[in-house]
VEXDREN-2710 file (C-alpha; in Angstrom, 1 decimal):
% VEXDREN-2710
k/r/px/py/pz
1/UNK/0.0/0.0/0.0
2/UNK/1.0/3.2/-1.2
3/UNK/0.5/6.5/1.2
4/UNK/0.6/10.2/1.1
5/UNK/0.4/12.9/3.0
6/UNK/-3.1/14.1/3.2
7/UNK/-3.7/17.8/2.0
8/UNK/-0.4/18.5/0.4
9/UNK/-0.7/20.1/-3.1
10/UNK/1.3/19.4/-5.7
11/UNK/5.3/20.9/-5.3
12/UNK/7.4/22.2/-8.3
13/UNK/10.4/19.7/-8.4
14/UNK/13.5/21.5/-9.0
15/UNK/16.5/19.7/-9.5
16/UNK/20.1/19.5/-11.6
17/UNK/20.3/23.3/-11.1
18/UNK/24.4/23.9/-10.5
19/UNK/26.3/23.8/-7.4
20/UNK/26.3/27.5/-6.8
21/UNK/28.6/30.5/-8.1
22/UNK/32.0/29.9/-8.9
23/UNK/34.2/27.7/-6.8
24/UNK/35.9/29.5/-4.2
25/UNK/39.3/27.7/-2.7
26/UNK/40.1/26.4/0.0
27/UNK/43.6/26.2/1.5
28/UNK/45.3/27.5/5.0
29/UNK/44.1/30.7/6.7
30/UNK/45.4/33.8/6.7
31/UNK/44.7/34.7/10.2
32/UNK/45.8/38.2/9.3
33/UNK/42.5/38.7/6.8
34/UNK/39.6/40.6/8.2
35/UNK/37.1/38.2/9.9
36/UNK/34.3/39.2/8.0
37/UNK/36.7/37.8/4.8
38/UNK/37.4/34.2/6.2
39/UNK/33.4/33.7/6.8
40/UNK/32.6/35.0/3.5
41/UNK/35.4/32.9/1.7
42/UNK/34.2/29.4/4.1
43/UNK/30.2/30.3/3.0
44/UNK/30.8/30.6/-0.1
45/UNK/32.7/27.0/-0.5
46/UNK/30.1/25.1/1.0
47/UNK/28.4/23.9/-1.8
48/UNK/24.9/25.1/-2.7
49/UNK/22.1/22.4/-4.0
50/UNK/18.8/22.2/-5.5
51/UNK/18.2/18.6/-3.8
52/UNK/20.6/15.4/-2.5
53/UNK/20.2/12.0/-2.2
54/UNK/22.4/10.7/0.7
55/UNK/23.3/7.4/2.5
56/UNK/24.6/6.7/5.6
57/UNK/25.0/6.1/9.7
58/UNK/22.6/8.0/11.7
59/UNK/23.0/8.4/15.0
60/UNK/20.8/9.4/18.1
61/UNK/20.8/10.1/21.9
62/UNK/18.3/11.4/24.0
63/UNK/19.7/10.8/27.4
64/UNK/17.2/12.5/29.4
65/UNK/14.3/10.0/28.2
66/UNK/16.9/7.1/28.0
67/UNK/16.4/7.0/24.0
68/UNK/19.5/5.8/21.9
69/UNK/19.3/4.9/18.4
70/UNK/22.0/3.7/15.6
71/UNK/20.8/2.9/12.4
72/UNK/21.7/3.2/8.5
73/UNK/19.6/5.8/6.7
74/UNK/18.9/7.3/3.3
75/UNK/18.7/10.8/3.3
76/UNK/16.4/12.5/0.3
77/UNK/16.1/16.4/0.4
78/UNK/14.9/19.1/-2.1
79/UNK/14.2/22.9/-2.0
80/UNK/11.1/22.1/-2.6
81/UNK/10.8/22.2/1.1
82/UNK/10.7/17.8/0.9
83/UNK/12.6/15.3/3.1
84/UNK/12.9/12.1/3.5
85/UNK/14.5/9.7/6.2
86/UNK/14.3/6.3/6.1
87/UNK/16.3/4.0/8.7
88/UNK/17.1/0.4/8.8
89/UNK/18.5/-0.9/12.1
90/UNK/22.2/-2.4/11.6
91/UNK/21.5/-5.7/12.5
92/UNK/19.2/-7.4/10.0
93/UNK/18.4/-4.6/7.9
94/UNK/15.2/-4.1/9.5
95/UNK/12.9/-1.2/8.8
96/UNK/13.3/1.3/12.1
97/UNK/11.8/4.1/10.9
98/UNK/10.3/6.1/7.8
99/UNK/10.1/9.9/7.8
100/UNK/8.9/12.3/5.2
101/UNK/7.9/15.7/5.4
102/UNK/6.2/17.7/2.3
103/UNK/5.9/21.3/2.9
104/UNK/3.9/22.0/6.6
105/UNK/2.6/18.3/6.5
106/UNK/5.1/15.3/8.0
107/UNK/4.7/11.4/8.2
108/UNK/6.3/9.0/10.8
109/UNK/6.1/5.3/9.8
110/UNK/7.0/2.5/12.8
111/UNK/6.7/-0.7/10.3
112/UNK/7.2/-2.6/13.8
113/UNK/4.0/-0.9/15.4
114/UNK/2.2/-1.1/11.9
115/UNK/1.3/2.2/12.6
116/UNK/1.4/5.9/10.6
117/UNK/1.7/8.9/12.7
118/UNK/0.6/11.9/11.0
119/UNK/0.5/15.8/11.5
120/UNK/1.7/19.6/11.1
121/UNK/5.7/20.1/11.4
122/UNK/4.7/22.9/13.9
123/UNK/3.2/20.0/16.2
124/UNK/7.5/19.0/16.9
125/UNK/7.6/21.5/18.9
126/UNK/6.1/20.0/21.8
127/UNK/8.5/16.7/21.4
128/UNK/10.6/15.9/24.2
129/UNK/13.0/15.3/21.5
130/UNK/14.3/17.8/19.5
131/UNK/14.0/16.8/16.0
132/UNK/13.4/20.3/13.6
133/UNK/13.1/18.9/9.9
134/UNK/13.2/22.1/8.5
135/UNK/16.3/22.5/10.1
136/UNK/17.7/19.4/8.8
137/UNK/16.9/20.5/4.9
138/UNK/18.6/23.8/5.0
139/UNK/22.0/21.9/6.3
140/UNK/21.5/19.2/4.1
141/UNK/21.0/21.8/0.6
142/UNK/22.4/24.7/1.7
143/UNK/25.2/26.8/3.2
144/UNK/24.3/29.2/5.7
145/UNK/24.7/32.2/4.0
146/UNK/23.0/34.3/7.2
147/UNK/26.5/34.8/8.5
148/UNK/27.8/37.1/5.9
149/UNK/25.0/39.2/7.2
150/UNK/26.7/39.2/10.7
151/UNK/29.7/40.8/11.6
152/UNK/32.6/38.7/12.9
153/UNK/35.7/39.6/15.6
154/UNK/38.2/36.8/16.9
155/UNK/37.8/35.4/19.9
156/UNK/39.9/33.6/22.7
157/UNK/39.8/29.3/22.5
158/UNK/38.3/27.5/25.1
159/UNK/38.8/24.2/26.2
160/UNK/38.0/21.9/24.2
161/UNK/38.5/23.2/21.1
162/UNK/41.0/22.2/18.7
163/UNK/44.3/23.9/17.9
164/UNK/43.5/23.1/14.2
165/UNK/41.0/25.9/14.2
166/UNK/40.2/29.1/14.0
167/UNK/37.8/31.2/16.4
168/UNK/35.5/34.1/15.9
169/UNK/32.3/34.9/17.9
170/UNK/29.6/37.5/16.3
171/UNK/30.4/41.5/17.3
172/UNK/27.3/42.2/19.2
173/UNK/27.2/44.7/22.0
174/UNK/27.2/43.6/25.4
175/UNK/26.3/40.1/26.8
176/UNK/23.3/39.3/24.5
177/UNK/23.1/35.6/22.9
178/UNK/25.6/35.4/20.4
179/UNK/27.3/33.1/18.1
180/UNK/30.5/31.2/18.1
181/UNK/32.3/30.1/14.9
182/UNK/35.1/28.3/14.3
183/UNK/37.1/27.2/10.9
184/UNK/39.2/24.8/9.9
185/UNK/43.0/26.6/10.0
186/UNK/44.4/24.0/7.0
187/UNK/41.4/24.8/4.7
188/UNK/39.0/27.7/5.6
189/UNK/36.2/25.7/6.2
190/UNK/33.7/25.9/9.2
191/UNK/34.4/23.2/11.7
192/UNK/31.6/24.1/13.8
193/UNK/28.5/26.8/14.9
194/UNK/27.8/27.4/18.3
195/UNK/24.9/29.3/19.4
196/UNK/25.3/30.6/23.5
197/UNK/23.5/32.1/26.0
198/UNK/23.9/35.5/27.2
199/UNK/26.2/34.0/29.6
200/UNK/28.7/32.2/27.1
201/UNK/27.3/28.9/27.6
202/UNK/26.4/26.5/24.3
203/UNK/22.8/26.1/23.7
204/UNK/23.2/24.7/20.4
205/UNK/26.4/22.8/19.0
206/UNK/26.4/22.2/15.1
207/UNK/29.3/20.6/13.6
208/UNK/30.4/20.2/10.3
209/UNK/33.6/17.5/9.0
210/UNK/35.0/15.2/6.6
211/UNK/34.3/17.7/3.4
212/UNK/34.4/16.5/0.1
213/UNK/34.0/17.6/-3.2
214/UNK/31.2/17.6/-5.6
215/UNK/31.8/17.1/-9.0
216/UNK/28.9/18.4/-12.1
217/UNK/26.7/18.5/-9.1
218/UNK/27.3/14.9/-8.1
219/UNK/29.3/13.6/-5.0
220/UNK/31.6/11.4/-6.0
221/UNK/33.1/11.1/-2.6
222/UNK/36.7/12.1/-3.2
223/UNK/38.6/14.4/-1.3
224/UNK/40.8/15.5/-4.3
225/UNK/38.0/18.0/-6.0
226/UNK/38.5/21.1/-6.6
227/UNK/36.2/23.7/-6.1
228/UNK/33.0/23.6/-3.7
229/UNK/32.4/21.2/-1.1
230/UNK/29.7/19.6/1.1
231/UNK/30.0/18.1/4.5
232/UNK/29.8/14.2/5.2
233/UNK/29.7/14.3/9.0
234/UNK/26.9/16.7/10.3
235/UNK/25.6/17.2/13.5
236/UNK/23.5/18.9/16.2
237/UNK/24.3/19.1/19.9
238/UNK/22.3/20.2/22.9
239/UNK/24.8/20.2/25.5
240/UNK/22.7/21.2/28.6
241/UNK/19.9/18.9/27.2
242/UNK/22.3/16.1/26.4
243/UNK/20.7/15.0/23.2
244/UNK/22.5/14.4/19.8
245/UNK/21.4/14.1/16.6
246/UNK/24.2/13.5/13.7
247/UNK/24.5/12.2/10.3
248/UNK/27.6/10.1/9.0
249/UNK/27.3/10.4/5.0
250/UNK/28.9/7.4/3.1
251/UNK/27.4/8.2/-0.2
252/UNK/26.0/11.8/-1.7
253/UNK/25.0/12.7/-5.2
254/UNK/24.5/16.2/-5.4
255/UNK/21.0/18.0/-7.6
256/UNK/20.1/14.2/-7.7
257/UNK/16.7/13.5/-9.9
258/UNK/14.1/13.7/-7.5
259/UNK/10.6/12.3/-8.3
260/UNK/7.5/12.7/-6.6
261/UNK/7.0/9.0/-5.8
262/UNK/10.3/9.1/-4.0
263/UNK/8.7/10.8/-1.2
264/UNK/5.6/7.7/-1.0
265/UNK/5.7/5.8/2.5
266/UNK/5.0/2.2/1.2
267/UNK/3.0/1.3/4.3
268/UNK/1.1/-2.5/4.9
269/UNK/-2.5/-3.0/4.2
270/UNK/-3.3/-3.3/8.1
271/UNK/-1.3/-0.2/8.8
272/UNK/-2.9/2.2/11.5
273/UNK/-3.2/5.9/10.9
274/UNK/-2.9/8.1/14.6
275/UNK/-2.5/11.6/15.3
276/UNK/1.4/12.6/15.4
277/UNK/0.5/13.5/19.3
278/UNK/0.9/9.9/20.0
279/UNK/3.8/9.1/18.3
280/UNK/6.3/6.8/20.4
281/UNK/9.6/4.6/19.2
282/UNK/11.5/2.0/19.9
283/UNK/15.0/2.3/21.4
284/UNK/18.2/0.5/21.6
285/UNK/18.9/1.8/24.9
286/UNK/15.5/1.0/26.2
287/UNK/13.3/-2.2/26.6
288/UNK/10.4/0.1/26.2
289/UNK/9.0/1.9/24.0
290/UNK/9.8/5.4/24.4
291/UNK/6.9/8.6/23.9
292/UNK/8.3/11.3/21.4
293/UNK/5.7/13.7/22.9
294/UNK/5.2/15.4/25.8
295/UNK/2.0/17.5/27.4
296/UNK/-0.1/19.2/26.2
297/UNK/0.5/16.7/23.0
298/UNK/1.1/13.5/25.0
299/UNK/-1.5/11.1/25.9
300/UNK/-1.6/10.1/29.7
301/UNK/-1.8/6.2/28.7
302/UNK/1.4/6.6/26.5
303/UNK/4.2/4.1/28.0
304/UNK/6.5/5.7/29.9
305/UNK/10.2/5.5/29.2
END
């Protein structure tokens, strides 16, 4: 059986548009060159897509609610405001999960729970678990080209960071939130984001790694392209909260040919169809099933982690 979201018009498919302006490159810093320079210069090699297809490990840990999860996943993404996860576990290829979100309307399949939870993207944001698809599209397609609005000054490292990078926070006046930046020093690139609290602390961790280049628009995976590049390690930290969420890319073509039925959840015939407020998964760290939502969303007779 064959299902789609219910009331989602039809979207435009873009796709094999180019990787973005010409190829900026990449080599050591000048740590001389104005701030504002080396973000400009590490935006602007990030490459820029109309859509990706992706494979790899995904990774998550919720350790509040005791939720831990490792599984293989195909990644499909396009700026058509579509995405697409689909994990299998790593032992036995099983089906863990399938998630697709077309514009403001998102699917979560749990083939083991024949059941197809179903809602508004704006309903995540009473999860216990931080999971913001919209969020995940931009990183995936796009580089974030909001810093070159921002101005840049360097900044002092702290421990924990590596000697291999760079450091610059955004120049805002006094001790509002702020952001933290650093870039790779061999090749320009940004290693990681950080967004903190008025009082310097990390709210928000995302980190970027293993670059590669993209060739035509397609990822071949080498390290030896020229020209713009796209991330193969990305991930998103809440420190305070101590959850994770990160992708490990083995595989990424770049402006892949994206069809409509590539976003179809191919659910069984005695498949159950329930409100996204009572959504709940299965964990490896867990015997029982743990509830992805919490009040007002959550039902009272949803098992408890």
């Amino acid at each position: 059986m064959t299902y789609r979201l219910p009331l989602v018009l039809s979207l435009i498919l873009v796709a094999g548009c180019s990787t973005g302006d010409s190829p900026v490159s990449s080599g050591p810093i000048d740590e001389n060159a104005p701030p504002d320079l080396l973000v400009k210069n590490a935006v602007e090699n990030r490459a820029s897509l109309s859509s990706l297809a992706g494979s790899g490990v995904m990774r998550i840990v919720d350790k509040p609610n005791r939720f831990g999860l490792t599984v293989n996943a195909a990644v499909l993404a396009d700026e058509s405001d579509r995405l697409r996860i689909r994990a299998d576990k790593l032992a036995g290829a099983v089906q863990a999960f399938d998630v697709v979100k077309l514009g403001d309307d998102i699917g979560f399949y749990v083939p083991s729970q024949r059941t197809l939870y179903h809602g508004k993207v704006e309903d995540l944001r009473y999860f216990a678990f931080r999971f913001d698809p919209d969020e995940v599209l931009r990183q995936m397609l796009r580089p974030d080209t909001s810093l070159l609005i921002k101005k840049w000054r360097h900044a002092a490292s702290r421990a924990g960071d590596s000697g291999e990078s760079l450091v610059m926070e955004e120049d805002v006046p006094g001790n509002r939130p702020r952001l933290r930046l650093t870039l790779e020093r061999r090749t320009g690139r940004i290693a990681s984001l950080v967004q903190l609290d008025s009082g310097g602390d990390p709210i928000l961790v995302r980190s970027y790694g293993d670059y590669r280049g993209l060739d035509g628009g397609v990822g071949a995976g080498s390290r030896r392209k020229a020209g713009p590049v796209f991330p193969y390690l990305i991930s998103f930290a809440w420190p305070r909260d101590n959850r994770l969420m990160e992708m490990r890319f083995r595989t990424v073509e770049g402006n892949a040919v994206v069809l409509d039925e590539d976003f179809d959840i191919a659910a069984s015939a005695d498949t159950k169809y329930l409100p996204l407020s009572e959504a709940e998964m299965e964990s490896e760290s867990t015997e029982s099933p743990v509830a992805l939502a919490s009040p007002p969303l959550a039902l009272a007779n949803l098992p408890s982690s």
